[in-house]
Backbone atoms as SQL, in Angstrom:
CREATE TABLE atoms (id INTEGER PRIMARY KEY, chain TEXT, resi INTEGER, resn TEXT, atom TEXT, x REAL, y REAL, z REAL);
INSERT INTO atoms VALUES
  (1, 'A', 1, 'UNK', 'N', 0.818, -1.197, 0.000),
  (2, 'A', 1, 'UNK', 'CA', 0.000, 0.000, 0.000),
  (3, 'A', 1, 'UNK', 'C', 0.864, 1.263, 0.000),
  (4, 'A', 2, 'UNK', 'N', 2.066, 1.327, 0.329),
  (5, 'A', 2, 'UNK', 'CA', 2.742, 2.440, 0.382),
  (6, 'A', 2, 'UNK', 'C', 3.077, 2.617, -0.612),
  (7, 'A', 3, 'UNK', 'N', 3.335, 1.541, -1.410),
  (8, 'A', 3, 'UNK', 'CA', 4.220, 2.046, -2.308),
  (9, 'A', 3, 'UNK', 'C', 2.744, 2.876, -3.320),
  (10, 'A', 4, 'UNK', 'N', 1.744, 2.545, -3.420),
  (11, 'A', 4, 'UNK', 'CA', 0.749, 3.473, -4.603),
  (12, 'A', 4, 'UNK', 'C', 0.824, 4.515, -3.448),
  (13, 'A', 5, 'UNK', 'N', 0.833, 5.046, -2.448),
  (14, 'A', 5, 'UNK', 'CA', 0.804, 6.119, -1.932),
  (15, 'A', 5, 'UNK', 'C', 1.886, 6.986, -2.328),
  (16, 'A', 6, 'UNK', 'N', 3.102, 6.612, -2.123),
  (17, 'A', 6, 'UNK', 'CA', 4.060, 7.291, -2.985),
  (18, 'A', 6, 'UNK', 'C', 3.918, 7.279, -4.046),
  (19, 'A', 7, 'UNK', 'N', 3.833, 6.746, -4.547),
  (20, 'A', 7, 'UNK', 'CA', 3.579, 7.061, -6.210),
  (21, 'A', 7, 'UNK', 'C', 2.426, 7.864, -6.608),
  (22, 'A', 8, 'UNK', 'N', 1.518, 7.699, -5.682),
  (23, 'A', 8, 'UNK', 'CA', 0.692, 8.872, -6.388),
  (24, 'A', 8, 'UNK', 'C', 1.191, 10.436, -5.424),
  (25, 'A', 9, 'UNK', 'N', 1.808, 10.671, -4.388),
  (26, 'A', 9, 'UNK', 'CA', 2.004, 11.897, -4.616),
  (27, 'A', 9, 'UNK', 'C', 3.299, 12.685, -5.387),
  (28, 'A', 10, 'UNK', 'N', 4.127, 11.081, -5.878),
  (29, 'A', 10, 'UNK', 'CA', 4.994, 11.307, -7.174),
  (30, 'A', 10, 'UNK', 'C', 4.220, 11.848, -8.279),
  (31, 'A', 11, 'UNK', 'N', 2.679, 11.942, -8.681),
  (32, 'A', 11, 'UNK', 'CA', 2.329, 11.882, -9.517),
  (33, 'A', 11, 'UNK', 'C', 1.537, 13.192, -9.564),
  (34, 'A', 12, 'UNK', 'N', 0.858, 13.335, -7.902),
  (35, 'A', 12, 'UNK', 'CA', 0.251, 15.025, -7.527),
  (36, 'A', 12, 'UNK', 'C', 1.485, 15.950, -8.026),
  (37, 'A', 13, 'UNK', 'N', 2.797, 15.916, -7.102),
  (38, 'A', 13, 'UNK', 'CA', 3.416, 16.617, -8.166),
  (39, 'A', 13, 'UNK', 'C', 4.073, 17.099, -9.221),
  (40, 'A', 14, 'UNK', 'N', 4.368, 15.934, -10.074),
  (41, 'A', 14, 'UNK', 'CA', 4.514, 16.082, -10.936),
  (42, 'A', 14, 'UNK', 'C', 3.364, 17.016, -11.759),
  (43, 'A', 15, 'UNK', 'N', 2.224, 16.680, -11.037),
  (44, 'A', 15, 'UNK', 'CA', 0.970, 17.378, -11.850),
  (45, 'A', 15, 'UNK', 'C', 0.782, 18.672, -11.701),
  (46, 'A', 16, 'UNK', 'N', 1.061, 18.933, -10.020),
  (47, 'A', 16, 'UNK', 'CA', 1.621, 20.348, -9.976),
  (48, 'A', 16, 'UNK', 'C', 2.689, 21.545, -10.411),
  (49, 'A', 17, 'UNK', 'N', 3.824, 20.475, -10.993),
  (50, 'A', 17, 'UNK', 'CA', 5.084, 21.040, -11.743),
  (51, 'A', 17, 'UNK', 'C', 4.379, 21.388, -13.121),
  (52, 'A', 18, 'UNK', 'N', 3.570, 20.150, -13.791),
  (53, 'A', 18, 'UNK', 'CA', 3.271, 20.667, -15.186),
  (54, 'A', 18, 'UNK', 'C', 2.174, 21.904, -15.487),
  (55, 'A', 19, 'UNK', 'N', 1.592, 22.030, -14.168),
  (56, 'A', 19, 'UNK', 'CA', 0.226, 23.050, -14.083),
  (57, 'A', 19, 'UNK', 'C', 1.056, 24.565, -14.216),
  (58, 'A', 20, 'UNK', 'N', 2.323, 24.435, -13.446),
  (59, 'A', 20, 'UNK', 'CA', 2.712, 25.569, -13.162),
  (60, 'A', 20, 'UNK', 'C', 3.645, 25.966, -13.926),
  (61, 'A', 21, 'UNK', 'N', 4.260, 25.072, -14.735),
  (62, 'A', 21, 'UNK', 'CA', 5.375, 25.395, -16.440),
  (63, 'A', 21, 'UNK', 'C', 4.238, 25.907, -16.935),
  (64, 'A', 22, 'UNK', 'N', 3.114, 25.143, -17.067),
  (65, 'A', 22, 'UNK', 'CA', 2.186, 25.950, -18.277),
  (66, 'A', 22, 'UNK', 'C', 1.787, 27.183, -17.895),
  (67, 'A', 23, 'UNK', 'N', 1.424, 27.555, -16.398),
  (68, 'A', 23, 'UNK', 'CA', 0.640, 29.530, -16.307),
  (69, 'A', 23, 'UNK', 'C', 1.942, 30.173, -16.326),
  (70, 'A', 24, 'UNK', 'N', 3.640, 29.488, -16.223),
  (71, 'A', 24, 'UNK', 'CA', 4.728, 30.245, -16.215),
  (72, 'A', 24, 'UNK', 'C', 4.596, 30.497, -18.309),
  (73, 'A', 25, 'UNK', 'N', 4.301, 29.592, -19.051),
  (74, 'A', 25, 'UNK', 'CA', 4.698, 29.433, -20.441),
  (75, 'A', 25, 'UNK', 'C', 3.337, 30.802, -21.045),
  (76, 'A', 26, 'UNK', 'N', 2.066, 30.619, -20.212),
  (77, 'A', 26, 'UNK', 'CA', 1.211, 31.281, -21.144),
  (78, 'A', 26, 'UNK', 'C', 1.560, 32.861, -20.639),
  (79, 'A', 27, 'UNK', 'N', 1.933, 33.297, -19.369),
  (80, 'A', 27, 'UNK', 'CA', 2.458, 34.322, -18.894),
  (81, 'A', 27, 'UNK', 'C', 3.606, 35.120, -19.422),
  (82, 'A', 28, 'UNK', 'N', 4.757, 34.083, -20.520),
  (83, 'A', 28, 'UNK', 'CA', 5.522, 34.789, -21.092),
  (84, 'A', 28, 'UNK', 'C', 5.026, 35.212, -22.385),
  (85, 'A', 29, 'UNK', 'N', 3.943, 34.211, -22.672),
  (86, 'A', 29, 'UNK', 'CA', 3.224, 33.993, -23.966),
  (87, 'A', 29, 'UNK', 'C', 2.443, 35.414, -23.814),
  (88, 'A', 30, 'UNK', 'N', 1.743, 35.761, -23.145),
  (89, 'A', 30, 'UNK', 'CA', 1.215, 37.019, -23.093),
  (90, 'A', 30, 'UNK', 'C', 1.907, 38.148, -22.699),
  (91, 'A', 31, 'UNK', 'N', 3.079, 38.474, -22.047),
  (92, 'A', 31, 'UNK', 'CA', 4.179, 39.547, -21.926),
  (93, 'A', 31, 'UNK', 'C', 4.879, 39.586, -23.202),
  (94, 'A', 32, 'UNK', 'N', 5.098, 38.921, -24.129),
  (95, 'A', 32, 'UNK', 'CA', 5.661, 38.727, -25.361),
  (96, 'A', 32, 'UNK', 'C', 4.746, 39.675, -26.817),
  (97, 'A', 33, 'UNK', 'N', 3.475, 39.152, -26.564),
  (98, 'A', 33, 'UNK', 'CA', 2.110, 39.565, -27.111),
  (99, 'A', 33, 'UNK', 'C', 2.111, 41.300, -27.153),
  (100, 'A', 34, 'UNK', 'N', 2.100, 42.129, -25.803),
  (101, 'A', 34, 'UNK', 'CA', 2.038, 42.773, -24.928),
  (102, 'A', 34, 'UNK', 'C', 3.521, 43.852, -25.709),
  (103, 'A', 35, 'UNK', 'N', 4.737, 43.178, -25.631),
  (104, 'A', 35, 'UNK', 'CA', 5.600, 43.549, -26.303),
  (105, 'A', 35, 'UNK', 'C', 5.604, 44.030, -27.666),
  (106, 'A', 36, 'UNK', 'N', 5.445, 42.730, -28.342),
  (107, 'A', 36, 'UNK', 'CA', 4.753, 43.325, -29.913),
  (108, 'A', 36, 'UNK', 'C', 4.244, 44.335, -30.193),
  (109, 'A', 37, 'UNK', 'N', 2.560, 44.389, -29.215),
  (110, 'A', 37, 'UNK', 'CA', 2.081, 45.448, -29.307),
  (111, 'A', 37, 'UNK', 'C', 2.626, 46.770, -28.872),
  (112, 'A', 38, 'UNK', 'N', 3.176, 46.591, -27.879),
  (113, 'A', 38, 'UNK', 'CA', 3.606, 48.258, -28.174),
  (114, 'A', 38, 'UNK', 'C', 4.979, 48.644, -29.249),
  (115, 'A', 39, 'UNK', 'N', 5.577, 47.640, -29.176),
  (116, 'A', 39, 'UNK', 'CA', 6.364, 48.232, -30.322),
  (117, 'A', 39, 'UNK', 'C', 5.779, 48.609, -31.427),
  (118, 'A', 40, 'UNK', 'N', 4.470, 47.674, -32.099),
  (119, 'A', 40, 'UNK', 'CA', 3.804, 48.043, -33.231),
  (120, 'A', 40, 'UNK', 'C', 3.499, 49.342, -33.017),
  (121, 'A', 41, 'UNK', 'N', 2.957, 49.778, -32.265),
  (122, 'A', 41, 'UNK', 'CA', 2.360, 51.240, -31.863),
  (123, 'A', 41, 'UNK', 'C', 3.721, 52.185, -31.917),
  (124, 'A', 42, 'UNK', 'N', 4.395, 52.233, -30.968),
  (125, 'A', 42, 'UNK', 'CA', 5.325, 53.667, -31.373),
  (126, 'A', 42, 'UNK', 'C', 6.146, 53.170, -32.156),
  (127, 'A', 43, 'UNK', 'N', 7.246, 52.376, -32.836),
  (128, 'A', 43, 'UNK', 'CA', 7.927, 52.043, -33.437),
  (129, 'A', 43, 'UNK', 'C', 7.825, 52.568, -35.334),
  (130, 'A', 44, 'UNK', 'N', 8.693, 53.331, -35.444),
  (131, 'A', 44, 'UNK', 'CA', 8.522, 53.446, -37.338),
  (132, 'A', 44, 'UNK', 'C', 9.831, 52.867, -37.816),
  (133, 'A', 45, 'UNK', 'N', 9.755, 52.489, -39.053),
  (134, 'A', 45, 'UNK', 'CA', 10.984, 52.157, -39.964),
  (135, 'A', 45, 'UNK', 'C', 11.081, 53.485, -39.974),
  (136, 'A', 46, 'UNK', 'N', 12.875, 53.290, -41.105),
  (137, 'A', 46, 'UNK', 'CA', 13.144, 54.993, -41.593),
  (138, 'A', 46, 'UNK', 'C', 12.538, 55.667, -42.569),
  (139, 'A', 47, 'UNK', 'N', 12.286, 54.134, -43.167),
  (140, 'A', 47, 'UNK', 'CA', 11.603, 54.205, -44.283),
  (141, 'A', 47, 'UNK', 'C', 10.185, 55.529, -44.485),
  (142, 'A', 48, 'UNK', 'N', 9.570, 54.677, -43.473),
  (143, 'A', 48, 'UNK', 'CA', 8.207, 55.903, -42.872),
  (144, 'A', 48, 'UNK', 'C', 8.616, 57.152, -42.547),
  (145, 'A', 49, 'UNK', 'N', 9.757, 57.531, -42.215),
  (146, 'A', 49, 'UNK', 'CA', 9.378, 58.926, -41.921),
  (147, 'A', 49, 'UNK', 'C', 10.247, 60.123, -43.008),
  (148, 'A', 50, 'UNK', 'N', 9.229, 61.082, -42.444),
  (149, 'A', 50, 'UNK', 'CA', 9.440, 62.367, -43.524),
  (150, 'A', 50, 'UNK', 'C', 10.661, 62.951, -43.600),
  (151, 'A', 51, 'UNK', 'N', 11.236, 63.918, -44.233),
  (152, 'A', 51, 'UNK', 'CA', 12.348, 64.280, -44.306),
  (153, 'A', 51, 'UNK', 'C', 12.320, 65.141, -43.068),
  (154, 'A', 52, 'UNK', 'N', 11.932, 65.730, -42.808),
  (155, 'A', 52, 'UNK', 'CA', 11.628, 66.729, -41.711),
  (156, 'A', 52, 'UNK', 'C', 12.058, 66.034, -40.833),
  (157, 'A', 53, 'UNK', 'N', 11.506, 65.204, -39.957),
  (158, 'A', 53, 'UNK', 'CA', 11.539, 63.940, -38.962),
  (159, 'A', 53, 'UNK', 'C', 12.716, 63.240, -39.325),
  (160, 'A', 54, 'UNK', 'N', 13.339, 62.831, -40.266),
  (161, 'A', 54, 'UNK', 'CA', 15.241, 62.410, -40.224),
  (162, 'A', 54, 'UNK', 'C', 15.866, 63.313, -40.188),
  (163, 'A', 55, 'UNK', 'N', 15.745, 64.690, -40.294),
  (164, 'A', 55, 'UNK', 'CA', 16.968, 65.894, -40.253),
  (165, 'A', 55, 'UNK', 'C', 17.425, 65.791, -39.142),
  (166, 'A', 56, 'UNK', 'N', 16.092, 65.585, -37.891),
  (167, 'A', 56, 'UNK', 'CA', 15.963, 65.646, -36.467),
  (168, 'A', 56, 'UNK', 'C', 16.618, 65.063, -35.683),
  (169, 'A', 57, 'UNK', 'N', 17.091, 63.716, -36.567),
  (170, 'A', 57, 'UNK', 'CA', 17.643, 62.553, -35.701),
  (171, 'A', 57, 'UNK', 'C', 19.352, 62.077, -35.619),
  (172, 'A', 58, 'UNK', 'N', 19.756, 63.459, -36.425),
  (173, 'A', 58, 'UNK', 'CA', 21.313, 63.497, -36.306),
  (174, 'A', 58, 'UNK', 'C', 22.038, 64.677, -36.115),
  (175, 'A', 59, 'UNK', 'N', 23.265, 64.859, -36.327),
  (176, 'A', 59, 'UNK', 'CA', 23.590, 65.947, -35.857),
  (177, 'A', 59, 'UNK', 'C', 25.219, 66.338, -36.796),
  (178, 'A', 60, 'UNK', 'N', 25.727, 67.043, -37.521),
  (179, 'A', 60, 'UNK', 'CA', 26.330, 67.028, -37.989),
  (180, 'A', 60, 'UNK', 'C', 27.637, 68.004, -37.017),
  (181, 'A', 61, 'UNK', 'N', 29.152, 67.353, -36.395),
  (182, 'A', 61, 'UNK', 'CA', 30.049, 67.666, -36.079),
  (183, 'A', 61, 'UNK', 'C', 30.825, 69.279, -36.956),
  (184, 'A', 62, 'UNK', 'N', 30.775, 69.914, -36.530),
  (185, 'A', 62, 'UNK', 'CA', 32.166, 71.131, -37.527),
  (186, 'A', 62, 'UNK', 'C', 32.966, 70.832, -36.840),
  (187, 'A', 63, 'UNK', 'N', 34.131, 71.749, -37.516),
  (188, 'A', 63, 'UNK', 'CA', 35.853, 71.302, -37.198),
  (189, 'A', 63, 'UNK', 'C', 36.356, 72.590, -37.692),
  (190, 'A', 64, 'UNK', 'N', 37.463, 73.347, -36.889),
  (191, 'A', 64, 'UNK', 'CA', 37.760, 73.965, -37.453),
  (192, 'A', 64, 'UNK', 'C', 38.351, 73.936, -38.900),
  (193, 'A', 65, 'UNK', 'N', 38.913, 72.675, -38.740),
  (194, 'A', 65, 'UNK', 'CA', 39.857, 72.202, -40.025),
  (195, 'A', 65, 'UNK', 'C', 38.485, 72.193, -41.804),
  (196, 'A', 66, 'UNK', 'N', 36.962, 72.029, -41.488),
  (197, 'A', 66, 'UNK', 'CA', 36.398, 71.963, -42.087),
  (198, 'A', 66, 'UNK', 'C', 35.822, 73.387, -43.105),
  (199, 'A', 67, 'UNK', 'N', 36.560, 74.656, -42.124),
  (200, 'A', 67, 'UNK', 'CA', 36.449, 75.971, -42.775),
  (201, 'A', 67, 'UNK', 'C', 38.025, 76.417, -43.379),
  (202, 'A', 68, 'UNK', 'N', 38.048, 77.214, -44.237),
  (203, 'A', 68, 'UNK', 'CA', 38.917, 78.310, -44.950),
  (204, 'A', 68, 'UNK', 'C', 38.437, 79.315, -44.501),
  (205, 'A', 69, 'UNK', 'N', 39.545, 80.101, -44.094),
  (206, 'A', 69, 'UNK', 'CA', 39.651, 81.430, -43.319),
  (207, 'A', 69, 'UNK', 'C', 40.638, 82.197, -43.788),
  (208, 'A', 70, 'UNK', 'N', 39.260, 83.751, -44.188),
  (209, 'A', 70, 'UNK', 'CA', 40.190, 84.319, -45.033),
  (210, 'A', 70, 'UNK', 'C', 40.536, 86.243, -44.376),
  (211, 'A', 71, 'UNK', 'N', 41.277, 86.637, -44.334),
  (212, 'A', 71, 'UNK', 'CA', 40.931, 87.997, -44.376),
  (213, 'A', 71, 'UNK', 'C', 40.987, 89.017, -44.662),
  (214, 'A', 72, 'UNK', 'N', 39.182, 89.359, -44.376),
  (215, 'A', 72, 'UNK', 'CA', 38.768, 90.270, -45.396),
  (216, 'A', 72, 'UNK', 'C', 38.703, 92.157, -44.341),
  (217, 'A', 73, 'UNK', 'N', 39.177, 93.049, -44.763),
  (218, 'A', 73, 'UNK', 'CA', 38.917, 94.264, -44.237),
  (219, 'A', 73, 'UNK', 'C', 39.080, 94.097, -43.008),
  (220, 'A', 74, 'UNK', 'N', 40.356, 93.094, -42.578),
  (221, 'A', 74, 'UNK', 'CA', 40.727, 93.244, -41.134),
  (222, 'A', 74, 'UNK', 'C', 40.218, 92.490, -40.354),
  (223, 'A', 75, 'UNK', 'N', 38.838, 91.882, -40.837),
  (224, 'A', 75, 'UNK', 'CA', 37.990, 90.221, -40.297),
  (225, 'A', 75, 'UNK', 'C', 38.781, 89.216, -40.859),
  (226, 'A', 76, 'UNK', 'N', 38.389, 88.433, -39.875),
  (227, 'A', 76, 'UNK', 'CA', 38.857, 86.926, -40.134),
  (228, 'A', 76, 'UNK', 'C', 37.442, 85.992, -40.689),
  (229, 'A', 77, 'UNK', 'N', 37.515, 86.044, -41.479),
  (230, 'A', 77, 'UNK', 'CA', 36.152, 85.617, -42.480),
  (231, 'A', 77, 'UNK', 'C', 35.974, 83.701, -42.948),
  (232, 'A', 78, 'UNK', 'N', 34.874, 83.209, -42.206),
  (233, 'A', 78, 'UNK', 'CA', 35.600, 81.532, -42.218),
  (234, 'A', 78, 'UNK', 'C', 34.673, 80.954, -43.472),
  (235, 'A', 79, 'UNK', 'N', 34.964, 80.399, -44.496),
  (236, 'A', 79, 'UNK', 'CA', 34.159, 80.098, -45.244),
  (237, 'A', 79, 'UNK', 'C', 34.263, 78.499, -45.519),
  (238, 'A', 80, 'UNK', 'N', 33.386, 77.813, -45.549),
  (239, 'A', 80, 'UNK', 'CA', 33.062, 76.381, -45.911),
  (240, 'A', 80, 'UNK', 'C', 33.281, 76.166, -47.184),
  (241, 'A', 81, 'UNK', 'N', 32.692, 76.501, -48.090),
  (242, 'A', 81, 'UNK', 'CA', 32.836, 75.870, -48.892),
  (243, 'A', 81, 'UNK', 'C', 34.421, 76.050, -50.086),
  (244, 'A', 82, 'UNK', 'N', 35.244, 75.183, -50.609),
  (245, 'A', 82, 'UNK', 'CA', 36.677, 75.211, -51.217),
  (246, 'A', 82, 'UNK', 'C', 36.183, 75.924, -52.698),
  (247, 'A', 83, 'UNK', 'N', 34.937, 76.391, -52.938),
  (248, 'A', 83, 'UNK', 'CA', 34.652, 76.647, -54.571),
  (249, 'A', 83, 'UNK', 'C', 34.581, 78.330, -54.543),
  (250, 'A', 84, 'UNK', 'N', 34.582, 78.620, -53.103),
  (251, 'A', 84, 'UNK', 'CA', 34.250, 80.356, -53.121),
  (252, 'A', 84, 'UNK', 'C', 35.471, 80.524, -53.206),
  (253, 'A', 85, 'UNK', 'N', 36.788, 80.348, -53.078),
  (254, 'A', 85, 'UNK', 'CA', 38.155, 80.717, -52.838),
  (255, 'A', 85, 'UNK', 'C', 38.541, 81.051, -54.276),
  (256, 'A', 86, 'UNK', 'N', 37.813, 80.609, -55.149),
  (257, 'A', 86, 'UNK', 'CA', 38.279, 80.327, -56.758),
  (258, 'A', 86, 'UNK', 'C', 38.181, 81.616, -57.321);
């Protein structure tokens, strides 16, 4: 007789281990879901957005080394571009 007694509460929990993988499995299953969705919501490719909205999202470095400096009437006059010097 003992021994089906052990064995069946070998078997309660085992039944309790598998009850509780599964509300742990559907719980990631729905935080996952949950995820999706909000990324769907705020998330854009680059693709999607306007030019306006990519100007926004970088930032372009100067250097001094990136100007010619010239002077004019006693100013020190810095000019970008190498085609005005011509």
């Amino acid at each position: 007789m003992e021994r089906s007694s052990s064995n069946n509460k070998g078997k309660t929990v085992q039944h309790q281990f598998d009850s509780f993988c599964g509300k742990v499995l559907k719980g990631e299953a729905s935080n996952y879901r949950k995820a999706l969705a909000r990324r769907w919501r705020y998330e854009v490719t680059f693709s999607e957005l306007s030019e306006k909205e990519l100007n926004q999202l970088y930032a372009m470095d100067e250097y001094a080394t990136d100007y010619y400096l010239f002077q004019v009437m006693g100013y020190d006059v810095e000019v970008k571009d190498a085609l005005i010097d011509r």
